[in-house]
C-alpha positions in Angstrom: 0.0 0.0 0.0 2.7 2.5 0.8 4.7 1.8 -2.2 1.4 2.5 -4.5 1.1 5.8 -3.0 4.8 6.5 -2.9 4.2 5.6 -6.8 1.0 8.4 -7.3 3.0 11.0 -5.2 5.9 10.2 -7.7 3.6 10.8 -10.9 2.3 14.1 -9.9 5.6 15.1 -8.6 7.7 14.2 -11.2 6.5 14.7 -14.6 8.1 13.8 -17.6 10.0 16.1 -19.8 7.4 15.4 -22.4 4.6 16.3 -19.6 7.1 19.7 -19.1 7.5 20.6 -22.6 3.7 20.3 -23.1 2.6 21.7 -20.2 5.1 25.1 -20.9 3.3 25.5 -24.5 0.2 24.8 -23.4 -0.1 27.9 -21.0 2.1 30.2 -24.0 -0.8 29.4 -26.1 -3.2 29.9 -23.3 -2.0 33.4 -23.2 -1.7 34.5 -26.4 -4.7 32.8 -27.4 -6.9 34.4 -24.6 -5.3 38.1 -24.9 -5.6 38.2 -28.6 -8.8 36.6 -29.0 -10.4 38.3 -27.2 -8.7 41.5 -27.9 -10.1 40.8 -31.4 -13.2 40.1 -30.7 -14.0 43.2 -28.1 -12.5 45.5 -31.3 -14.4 44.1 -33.7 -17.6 44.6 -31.9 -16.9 47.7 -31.0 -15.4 49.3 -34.4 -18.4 49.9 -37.2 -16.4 49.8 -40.0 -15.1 46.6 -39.2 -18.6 44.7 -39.5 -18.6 43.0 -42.7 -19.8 39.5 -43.5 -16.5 38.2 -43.4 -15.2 39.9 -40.8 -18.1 38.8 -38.7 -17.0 35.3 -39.8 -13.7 35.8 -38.4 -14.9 37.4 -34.8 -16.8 33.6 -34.9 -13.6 31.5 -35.1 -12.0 34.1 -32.8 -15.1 33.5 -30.1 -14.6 29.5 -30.9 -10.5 30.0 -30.4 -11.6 31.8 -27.3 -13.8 28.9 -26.0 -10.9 26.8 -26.8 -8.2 28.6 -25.0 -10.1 28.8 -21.7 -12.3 25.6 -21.8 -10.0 22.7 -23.5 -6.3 23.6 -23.0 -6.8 23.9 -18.7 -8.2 20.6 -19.5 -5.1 19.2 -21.4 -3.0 20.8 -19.0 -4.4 18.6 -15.9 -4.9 15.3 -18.5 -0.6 15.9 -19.1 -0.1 16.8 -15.4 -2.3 13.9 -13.8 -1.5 11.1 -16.2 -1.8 8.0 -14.6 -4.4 9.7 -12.1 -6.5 11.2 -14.2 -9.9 10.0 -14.3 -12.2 8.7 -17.7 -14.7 11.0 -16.9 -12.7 14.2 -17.0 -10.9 12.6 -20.0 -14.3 12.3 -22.0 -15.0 15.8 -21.1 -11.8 17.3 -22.8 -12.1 15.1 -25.8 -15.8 16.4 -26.3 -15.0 19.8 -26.1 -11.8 19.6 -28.2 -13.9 17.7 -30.8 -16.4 19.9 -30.9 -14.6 23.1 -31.0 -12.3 21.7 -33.2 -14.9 20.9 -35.9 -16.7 24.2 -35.7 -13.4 26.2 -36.3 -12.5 23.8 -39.5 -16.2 25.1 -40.7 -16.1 28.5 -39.9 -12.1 28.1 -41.9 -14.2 27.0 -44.9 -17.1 29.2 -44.9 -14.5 32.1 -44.4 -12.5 30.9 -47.6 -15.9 30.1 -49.4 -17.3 34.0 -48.6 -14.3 35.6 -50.0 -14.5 33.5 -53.4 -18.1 34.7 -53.4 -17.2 38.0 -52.9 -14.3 38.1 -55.8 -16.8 35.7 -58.2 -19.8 38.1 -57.4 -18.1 41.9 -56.3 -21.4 44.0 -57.2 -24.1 41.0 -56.4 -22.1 39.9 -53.3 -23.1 42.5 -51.2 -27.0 43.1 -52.1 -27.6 39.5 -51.7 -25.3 38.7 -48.7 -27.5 39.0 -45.3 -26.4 38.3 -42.0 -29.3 35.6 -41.6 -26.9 33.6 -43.7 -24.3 34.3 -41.0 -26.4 33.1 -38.0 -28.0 30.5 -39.8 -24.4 29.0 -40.5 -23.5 29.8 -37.4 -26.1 28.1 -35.0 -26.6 25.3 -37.1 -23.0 24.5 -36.9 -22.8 24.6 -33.3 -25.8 22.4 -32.9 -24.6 19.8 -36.0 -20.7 19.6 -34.4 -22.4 19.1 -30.5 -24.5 16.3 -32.2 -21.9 14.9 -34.0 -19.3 15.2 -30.9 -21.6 13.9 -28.3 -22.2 10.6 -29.9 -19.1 9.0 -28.6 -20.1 9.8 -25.0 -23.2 7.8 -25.6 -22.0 3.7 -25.6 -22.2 3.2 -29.1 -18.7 2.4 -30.1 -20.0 -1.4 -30.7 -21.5 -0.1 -33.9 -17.9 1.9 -34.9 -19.2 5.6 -33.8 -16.3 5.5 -31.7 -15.1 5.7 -28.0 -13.3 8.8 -25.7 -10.4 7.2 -24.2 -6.7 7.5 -22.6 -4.0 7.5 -25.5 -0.1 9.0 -26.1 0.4 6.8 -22.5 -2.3 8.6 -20.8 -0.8 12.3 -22.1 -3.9 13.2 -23.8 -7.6 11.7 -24.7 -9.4 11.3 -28.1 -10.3 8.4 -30.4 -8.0 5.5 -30.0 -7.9 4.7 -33.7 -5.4 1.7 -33.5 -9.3 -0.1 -31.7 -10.7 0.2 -35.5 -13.9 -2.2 -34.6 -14.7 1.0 -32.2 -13.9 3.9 -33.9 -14.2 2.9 -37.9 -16.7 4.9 -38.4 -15.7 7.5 -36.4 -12.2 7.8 -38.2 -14.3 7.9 -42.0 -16.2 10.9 -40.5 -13.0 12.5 -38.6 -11.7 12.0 -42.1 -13.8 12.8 -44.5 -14.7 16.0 -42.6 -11.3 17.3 -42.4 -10.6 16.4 -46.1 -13.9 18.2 -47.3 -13.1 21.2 -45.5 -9.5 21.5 -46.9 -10.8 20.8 -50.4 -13.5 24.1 -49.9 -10.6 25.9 -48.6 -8.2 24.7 -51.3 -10.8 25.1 -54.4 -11.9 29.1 -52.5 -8.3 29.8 -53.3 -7.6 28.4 -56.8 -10.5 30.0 -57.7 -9.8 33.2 -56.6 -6.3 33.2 -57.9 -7.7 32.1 -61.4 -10.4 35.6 -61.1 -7.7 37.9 -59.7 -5.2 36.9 -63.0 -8.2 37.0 -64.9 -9.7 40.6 -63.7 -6.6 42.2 -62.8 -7.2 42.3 -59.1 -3.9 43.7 -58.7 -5.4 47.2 -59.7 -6.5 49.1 -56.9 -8.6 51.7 -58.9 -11.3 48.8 -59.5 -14.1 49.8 -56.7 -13.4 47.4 -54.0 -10.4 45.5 -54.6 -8.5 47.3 -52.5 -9.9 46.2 -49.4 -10.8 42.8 -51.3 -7.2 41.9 -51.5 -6.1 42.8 -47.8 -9.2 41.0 -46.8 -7.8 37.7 -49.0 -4.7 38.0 -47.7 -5.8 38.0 -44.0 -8.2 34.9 -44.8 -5.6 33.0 -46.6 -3.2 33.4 -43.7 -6.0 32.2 -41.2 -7.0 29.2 -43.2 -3.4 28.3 -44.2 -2.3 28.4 -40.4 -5.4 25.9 -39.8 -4.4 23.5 -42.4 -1.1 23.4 -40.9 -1.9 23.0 -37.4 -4.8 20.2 -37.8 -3.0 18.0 -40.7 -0.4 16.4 -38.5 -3.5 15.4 -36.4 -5.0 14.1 -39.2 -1.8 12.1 -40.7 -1.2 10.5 -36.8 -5.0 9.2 -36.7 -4.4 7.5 -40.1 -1.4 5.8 -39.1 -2.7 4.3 -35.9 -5.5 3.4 -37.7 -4.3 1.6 -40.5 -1.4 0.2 -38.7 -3.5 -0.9 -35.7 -0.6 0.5 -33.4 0.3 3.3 -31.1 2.6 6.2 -32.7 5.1 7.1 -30.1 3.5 9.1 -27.1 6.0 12.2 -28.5 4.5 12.4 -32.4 0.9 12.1 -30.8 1.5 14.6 -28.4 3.5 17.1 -31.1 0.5 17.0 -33.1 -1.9 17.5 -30.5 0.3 20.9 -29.5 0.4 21.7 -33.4 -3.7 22.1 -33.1 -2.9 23.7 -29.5 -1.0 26.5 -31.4 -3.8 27.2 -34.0 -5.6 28.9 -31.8 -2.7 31.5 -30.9 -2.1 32.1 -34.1 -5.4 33.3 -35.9 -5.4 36.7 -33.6 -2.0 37.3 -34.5 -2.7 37.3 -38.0 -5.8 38.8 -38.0 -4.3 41.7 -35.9 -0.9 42.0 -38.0 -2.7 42.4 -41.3 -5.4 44.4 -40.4 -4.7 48.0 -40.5 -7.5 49.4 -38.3 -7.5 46.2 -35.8 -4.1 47.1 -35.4 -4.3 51.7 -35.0 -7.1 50.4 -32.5 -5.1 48.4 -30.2 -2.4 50.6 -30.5 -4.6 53.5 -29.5 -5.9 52.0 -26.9 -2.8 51.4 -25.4 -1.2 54.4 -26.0 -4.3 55.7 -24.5 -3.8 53.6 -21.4 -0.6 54.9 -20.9 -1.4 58.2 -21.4 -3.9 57.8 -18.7 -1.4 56.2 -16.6 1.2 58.8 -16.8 -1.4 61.4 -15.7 -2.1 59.2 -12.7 1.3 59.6 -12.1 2.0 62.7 -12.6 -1.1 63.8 -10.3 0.2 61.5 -7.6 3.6 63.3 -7.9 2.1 66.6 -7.5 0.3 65.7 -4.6 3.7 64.6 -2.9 6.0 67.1 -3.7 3.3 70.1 -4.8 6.5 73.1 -5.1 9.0 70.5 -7.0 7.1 72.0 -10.7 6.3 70.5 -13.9 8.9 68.8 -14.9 9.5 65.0 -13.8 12.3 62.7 -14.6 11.9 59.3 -16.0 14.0 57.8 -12.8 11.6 60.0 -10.6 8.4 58.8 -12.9 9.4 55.3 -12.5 10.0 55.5 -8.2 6.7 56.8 -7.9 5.1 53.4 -10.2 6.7 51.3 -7.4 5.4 53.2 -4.7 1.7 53.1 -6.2 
């Protein structure tokens, strides 16, 4: 009895390097993912001229890269730190909610490459017909399809192949044990014929575009529009190129344990797990890099934060020393942050 709990004291206290190295990019991408999500998201909302169709479409992966910042990776972070002491339950939560935020962002990646084609197919038609019922029809039916579709393997039914939420990568992390392929064969065609459709809409968007920009001369600003059409395709084709990175190498470790019936090594499978992890960090850094009034908001805001700051200061200095004048040194400025 004593040495199984010297052994659980020895798990929890002692993690892995793997565990370590997980764990530390996990919590950078909590960070950066939570800051600039929702950083995006508040601007967005808050800037008029900011409110188009597409844009809207982007605040929506921003809110799902939100979700998945503050809901799943805590969870990934206890499934790495507990391990051996984690329990099924808390496992099958984290894989449901990485499922299904992980399916609504690879639709929202679509729909964002499809609305652009639409808008360099159709540039005069797009925006009469365009409503924003289309946007919250896609929108709630997508979260209600992908919390269907994600729930199903919490159900018991992965004697018919619709798959099971378990332990794999040696207890790391939890998903679909693909090497079991009598439970999860149908779950792996779905896993994989959902990814593959929505890298084929994002990879036909873009040919398609290319092909109209050669053939209309995109390039030339002075057509109405294009101007903002091609810093808007840029922005989107950084987005959707970042998630097609980040979720193939889940994609590519599923379909070898599956067809080889055997476990990768619990490194690869946890590498691609933090190669999704990252997606969600990097969509508000693009989004805020390439957008040129996303990025004169933030900067006024925080130059008006300082500014605000340094009046604080500068108040609080005056009350101190009320006959030492106007002026204020930097050293001086910076004594009186510590003291407040």
């Amino acid at each position: 009895m004593l040495n199984h709990s010297n052994n659980n004291t020895t798990s929890l206290t002692s993690p892995s390097g793997i565990q370590i190295l997980s764990i530390a990019i996990t919590s950078v991408v909590i960070l950066i993912g939570g800051v600039g999500n929702f950083m995006n998201i508040y601007f967005i909302f808050k800037t008029s001229s900011l409110h188009s169709y597409n844009n809207i479409l982007i605040a929506h992966l921003a809110v799902t890269d939100f979700l998945q910042v503050t809901l799943t990776l805590p969870l990934a972070i206890a499934n790495s730190f507990l391990r051996s002491n984690n329990t099924l339950a808390m496992c099958r939560a984290f894989a449901f909610i990485l499922n299904f935020l992980a399916t609504v962002s690879l639709a929202t990646t679509a729909a964002i490459s499809v609305d652009r084609c639409l808008a360099v197919i159709y540039p005069y038609r797009y925006s009469a017909r365009m409503k924003i019922k289309y946007i919250i029809i896609f929108i709630v039916s997508t979260w209600l399809v992908m919390a269907v579709i994600s729930g199903i393997p919490l159900v018991g039914l992965q004697r018919y192949g619709l798959g099971e939420y378990t332990f794999i990568a040696d207890k790391l992390q939890c998903w679909f044990d693909f090497k079991d392929q009598d439970k999860n064969r149908i779950a792996f065609a779905i896993a994989s014929v959902y990814i593959l459709l929505a890298i084929l809409a994002t990879m036909i968007s873009y040919m398609t575009i290319f092909l109209i920009a050669c053939h209309k001369g995109i390039a030339d600003v002075s057509i109405v529009g294009y101007a903002s059409l091609r810093r808007s395709i840029r922005t989107t084709a950084l987005i959707v190129g970042s998630n097609l990175i980040c979720f193939t190498p889940v994609l590519v470790a599923a379909s070898i344990s599956y067809f080889s019936q055997r476990d990768l090594p619990a490194q690869l499978t946890v590498s691609a797990y933090l190669m999704s992890f990252c997606n969600s960090a990097l969509n508000p850094v693009i989004y805020a890099s390439t957008n040129a009034i996303l990025r004169r908001k933030i900067k006024q805001r925080c130059c008006c934060g300082f500014t605000k700051l340094r009046k604080i200061i500068l108040r609080q200095h005056s009350k101190i020393n009320p006959n030492h004048g106007s002026q204020t040194s930097h050293a001086e400025l910076l004594e009186i942050v510590y003291e407040l």
